[in-house]
N, C-alpha and C positions, 0 to 999 in steps of 0.2 A: 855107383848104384843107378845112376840116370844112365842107362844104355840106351839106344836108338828102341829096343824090343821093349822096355821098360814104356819109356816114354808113349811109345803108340798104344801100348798097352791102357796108359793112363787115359789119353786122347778117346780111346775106344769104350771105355768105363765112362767116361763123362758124356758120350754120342756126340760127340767132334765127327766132322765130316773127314774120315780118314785118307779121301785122297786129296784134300786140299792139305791135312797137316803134312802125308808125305812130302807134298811137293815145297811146304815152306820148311821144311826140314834138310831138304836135298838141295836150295839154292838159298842164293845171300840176294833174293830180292825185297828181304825186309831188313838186311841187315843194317843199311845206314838210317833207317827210324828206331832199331834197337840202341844202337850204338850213340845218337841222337838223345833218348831218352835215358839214358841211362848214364852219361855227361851233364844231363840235367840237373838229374837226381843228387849225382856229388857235385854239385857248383851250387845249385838252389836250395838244398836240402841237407846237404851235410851228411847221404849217403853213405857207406863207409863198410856196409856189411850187411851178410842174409845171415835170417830173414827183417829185409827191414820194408813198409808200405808206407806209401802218400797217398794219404786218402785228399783229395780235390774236391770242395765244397760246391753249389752252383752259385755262390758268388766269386770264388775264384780262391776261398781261404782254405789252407791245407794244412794237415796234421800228421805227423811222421808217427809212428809206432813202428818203435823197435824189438826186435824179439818177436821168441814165439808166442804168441797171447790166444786167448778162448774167445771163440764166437762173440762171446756176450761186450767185449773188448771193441770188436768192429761194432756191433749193432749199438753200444754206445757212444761212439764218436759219428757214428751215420746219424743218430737218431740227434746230436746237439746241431748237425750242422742243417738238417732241412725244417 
């Protein structure tokens, strides 16, 4: 379901600047920061499956929510941590 058309599709609904998404689409120059964070996630975090988020506090304290959860879900763990 995520095709390349899909995707820009999304990028262009949200008013992404469509030719910077092409070009990080079209090459691997953000792929060792992906790949970087995303080795994080399962060694610090215990990662393991989508859709899973690390929400990152501004002291540095994080909270994993796993699954698909509702708005009110985020805006409650943003709202414990500032």
């Amino acid at each position: 379901w995520a095709s390349a058309t899909r995707l820009q599709a999304f990028a262009f609904n949200l008013g992404l600047d469509i030719e910077q998404f092409d070009k990080c689409m079209r090459t691997d120059e953000h792929r060792a920061q992906v790949n970087f964070n995303m080795q994080r996630a399962k060694k610090e975090f215990g990662v393991n499956s989508t859709p899973t988020f690390v929400i990152v506090g501004p002291t540095g304290e994080a909270q994993k929510i796993v699954g698909a959860h509702p708005y009110s879900t985020f805006v409650s763990v943003l709202d414990q941590m500032l």
